[in-house]
LUMDO-257228 format. One record per residue: residue in three letters; x, y, z of N, C-alpha, C in turn. Coordinates in steps of 0.05 Angstrom, whole numbers, plus 5000, padded with zeros to 4 digits. Layout:
<atoms>
ALAXYZXYZXYZ/...
</atoms>
This chain:
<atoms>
UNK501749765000500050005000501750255000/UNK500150514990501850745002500450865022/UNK502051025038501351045062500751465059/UNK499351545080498151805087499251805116/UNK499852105120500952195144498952085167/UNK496052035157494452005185494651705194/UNK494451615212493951345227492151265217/UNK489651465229486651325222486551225191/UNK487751405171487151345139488351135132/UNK490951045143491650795135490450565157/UNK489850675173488650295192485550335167/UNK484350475166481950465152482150325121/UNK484150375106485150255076486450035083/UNK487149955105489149645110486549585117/UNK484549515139482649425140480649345115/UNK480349605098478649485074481449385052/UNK483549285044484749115039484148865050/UNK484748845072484948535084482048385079/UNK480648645075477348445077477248385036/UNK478248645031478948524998480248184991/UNK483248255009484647994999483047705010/UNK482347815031480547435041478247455018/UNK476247595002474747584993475647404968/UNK478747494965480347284944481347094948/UNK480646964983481646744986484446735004/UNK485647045008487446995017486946895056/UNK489146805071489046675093490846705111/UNK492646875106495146965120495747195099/UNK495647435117495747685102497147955116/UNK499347985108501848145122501848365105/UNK502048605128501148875110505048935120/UNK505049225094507849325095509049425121/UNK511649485136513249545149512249865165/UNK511749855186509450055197508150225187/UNK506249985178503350145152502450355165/UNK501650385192500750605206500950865196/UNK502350955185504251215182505951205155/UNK506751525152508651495128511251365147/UNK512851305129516151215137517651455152/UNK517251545175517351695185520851725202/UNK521951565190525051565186526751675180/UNK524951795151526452065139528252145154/UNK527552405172528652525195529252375225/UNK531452595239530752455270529152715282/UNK527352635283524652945300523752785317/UNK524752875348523552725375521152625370/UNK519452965364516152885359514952595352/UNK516752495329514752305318515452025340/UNK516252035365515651755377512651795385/UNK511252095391509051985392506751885371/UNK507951795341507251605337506951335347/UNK508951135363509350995378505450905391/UNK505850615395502750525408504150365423/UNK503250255454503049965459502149735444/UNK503849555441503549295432503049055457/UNK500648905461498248975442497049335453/UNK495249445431493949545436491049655418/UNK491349925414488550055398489349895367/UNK492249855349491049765331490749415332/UNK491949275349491749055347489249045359/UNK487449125372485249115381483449135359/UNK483349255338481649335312482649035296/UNK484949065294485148775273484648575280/UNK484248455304484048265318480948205315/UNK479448335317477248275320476248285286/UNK478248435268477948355233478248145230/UNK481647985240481447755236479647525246/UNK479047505270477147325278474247365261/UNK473947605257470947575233471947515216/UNK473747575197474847365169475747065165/UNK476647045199478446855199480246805179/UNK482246995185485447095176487247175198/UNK489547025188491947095205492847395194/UNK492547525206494647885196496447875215/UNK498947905190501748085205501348335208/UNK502048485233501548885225504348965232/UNK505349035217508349095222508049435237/UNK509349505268507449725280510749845292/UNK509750075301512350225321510550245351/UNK512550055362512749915384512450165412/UNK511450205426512250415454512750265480/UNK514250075487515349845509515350015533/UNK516950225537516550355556517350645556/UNK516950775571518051095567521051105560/UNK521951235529524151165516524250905514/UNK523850635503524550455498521950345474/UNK523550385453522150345423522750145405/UNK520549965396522249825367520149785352/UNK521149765327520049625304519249345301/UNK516349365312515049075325512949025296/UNK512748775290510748565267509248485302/UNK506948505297504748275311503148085292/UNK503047835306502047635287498847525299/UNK497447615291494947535306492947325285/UNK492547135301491846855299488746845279/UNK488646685270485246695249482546755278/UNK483046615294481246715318481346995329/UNK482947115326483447405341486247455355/UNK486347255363489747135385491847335382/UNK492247445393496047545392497747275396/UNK498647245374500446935384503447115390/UNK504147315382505847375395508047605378/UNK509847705378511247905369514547865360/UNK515347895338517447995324518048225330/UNK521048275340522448615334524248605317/UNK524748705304527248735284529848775297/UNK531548605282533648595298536048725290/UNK536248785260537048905249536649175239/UNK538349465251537449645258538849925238/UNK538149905205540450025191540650385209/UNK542350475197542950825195543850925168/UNK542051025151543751185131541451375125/UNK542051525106541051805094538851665090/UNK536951825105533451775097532651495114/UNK533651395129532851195143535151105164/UNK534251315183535151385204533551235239/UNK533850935229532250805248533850745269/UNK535850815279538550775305537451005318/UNK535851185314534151475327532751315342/UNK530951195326527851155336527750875350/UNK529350685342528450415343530950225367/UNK530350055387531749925403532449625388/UNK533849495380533849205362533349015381/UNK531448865366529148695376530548445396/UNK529548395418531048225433529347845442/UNK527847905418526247685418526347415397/UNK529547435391530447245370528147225351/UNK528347015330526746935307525246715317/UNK521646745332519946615334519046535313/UNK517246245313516346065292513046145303/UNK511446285285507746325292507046075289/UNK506245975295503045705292501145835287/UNK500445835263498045995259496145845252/UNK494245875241492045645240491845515209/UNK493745715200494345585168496545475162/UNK497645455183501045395181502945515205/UNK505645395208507145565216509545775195/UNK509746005204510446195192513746285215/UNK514646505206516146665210516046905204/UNK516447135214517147375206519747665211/UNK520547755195523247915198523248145183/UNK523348385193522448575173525148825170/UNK524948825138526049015119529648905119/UNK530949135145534349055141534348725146/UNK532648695163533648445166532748195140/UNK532448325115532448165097535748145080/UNK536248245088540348155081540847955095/UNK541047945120542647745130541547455126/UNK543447315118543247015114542646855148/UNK543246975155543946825182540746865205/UNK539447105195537047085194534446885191/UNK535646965164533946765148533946525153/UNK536846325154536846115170534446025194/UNK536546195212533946175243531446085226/UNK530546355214527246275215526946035205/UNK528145915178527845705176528445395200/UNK529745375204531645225229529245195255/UNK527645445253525345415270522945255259/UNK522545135229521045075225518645185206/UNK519345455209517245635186517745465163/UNK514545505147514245485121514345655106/UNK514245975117514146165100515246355115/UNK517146525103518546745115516947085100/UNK516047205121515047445112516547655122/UNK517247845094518348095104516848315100/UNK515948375118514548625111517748935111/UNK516949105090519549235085517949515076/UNK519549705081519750035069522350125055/UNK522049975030524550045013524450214992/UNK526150354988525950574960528250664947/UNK528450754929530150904922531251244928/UNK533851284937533951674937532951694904/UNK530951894900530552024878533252084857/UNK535452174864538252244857539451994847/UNK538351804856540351464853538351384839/UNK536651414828533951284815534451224788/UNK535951424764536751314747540051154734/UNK540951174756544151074759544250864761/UNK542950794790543350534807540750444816/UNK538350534806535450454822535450244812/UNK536050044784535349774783536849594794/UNK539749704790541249484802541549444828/UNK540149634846538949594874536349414879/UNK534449494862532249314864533049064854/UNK535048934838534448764832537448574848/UNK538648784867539848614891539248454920/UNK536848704919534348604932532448394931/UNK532848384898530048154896531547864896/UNK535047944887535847604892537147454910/UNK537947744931537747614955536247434972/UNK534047614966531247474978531447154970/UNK530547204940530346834924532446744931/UNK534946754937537746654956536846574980/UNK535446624995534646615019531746335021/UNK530446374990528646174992530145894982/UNK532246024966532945684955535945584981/UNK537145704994538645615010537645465038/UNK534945595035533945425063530745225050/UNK529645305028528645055022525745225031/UNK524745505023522745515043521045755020/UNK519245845031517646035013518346315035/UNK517646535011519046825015517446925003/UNK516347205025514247295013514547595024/UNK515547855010517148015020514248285013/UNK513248465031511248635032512848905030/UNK512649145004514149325010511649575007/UNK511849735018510650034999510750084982/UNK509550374967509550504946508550704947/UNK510450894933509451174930511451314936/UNK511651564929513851794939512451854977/UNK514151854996514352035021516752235020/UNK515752475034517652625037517652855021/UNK519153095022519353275008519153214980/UNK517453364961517453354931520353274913/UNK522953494925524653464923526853284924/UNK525553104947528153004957526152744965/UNK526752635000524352315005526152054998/UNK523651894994524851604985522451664962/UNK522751484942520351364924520851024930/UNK518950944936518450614943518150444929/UNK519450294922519450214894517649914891/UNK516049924917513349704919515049434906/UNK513849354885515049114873514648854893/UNK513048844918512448584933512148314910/UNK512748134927513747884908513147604931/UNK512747384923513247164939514747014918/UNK516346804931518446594912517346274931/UNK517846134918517145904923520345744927/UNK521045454942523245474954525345394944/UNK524445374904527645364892527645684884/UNK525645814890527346184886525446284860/UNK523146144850521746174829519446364837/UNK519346564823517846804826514846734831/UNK512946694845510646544833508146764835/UNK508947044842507647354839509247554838/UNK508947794825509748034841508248284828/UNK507848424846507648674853508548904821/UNK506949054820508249294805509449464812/UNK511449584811513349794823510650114822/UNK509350084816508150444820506050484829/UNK503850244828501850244838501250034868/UNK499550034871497749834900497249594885/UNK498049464898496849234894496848964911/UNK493948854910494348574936495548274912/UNK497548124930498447924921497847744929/UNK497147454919495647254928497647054913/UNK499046874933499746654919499446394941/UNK499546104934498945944939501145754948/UNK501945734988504245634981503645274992/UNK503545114981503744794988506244775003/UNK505344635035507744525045510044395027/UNK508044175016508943905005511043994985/UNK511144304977513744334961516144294965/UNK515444464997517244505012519244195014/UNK517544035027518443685025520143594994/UNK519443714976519343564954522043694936/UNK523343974946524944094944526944074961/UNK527243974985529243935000530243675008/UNK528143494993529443154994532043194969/UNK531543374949533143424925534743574936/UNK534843734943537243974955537344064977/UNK538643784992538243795023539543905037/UNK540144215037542344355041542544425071/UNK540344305081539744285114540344045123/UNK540743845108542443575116545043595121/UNK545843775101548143705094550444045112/UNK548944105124551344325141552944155155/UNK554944325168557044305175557044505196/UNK555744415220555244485243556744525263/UNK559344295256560944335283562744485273/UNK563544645245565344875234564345105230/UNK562245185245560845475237560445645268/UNK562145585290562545735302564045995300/UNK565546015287567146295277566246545270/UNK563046405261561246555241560146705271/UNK560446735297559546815314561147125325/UNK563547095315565247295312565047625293/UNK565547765302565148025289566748035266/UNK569247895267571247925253572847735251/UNK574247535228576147325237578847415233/
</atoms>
């Protein structure tokens, strides 16, 4: 989706989405990287922690009771208020009944020009949980933490069938015609890297639209996608417009792909301690 400075206008357009996508069948439905609000990263302006909600609270309270009338699992990827000064970039995963089954923080916490989340955000101290959801078990990890391999792992290693990123990615307007593809499209094969090394489905949720000054901002280069677990595109997203994605993921792939490329048999467990090190 793209997002509007107000709260209320985006919980109101994610709400009539979700009742869209189940009308299509969908059953696990993960909205973008704190839909609430624009990407409010841009800057560091104290003001905007009172964006910030308790988790659970006012919006998991509204979705919760969407999902249990649809019976749909929704991810809401939200900005977290834990305690006075203590903030993160929290996904809640609430259950086809209503359930909070429980919370993701991002653990991975970038800093650079226009996304300035080491301001706002504390890194998540709740490792990579596996949801039980009522359609499956899942995983979730949102935006930076779609680089790291070692991520991705976990979630898998926990058992997820599906890894969701919900993400707010874009291009600087200035880098847009230089380097905007060969960014997006380092992005997109990381990801499919990540589905075919662990054997799993990937299903990455971004924005769209320009935030920010006319001049200057991010433009979001949307493009949401899911891959299936040898890395095969099986939707995606248009880079300019909204759009809901619906794809279909069978465990039994999962099974049927990793008896062939059992790349989880075959580690080398007792030589990857090093990898724990900052530096060798």
């Amino acid at each position: 989706m793209s997002a509007e400075k107000d709260p209320n206008h985006n919980i109101a357009k994610a709400e009539w989405r979700i009742r869209e996508a189940t009308a299509r069948g969908a059953q696990i439905i993960c909205l973008q990287e704190l839909f609430r609000s624009h990407y409010f990263c841009l800057e560091e302006n104290p003001e905007l922690f009172a964006l910030a909600e308790p988790v659970p609270g006012q919006t998991t309270e509204i979705l919760s009771r969407l999902a249990r009338d649809l019976r749909a699992v929704i991810i809401a990827p939200l900005f977290e208020r834990r305690a006075p000064g203590l903030y993160h970039n929290t996904a809640a995963v609430i259950d086809a009944d209503g359930t909070l089954l429980g919370l993701y923080r991002k653990m991975h916490i970038p800093d650079d020009p226009l996304y300035y989340e080491k301001f706002y955000f504390t890194p998540g101290d709740l490792g990579v949980p596996r949801f039980d959801t009522r359609y499956g078990p899942i995983a979730v990890l949102i935006c930076w933490d779609q680089w790291y391999p070692e991520a991705a792992r976990l979630a898998s290693l926990s058992g997820a069938n599906v890894i969701f990123y919900p993400t707010a990615i874009g291009w600087h307007p200035s880098e847009k015609s230089t380097q905007g593809q060969t960014q997006r499209d380092a992005w997109v094969t990381i990801q499919r890297g990540h589905a075919i090394a662990n054997g799993v489905y990937v299903a990455t949720v971004n924005r769209v639209g320009h935030e920010g000054p006319a001049n200057g901002g991010l433009d979001f280069w949307g493009s949401s996608f899911v891959v299936d677990p040898l890395g095969a595109v099986m939707g995606e997203a248009p880079e300019d417009r909204e759009e809901i994605l619906i794809a279909e993921c069978d465990p039994r792939r999962i099974e049927e792909v990793r008896r062939n490329w059992p790349f989880l048999r075959d580690r080398r467990i007792d030589v990857y301690e090093p990898i724990l090190k900052r530096w060798l």
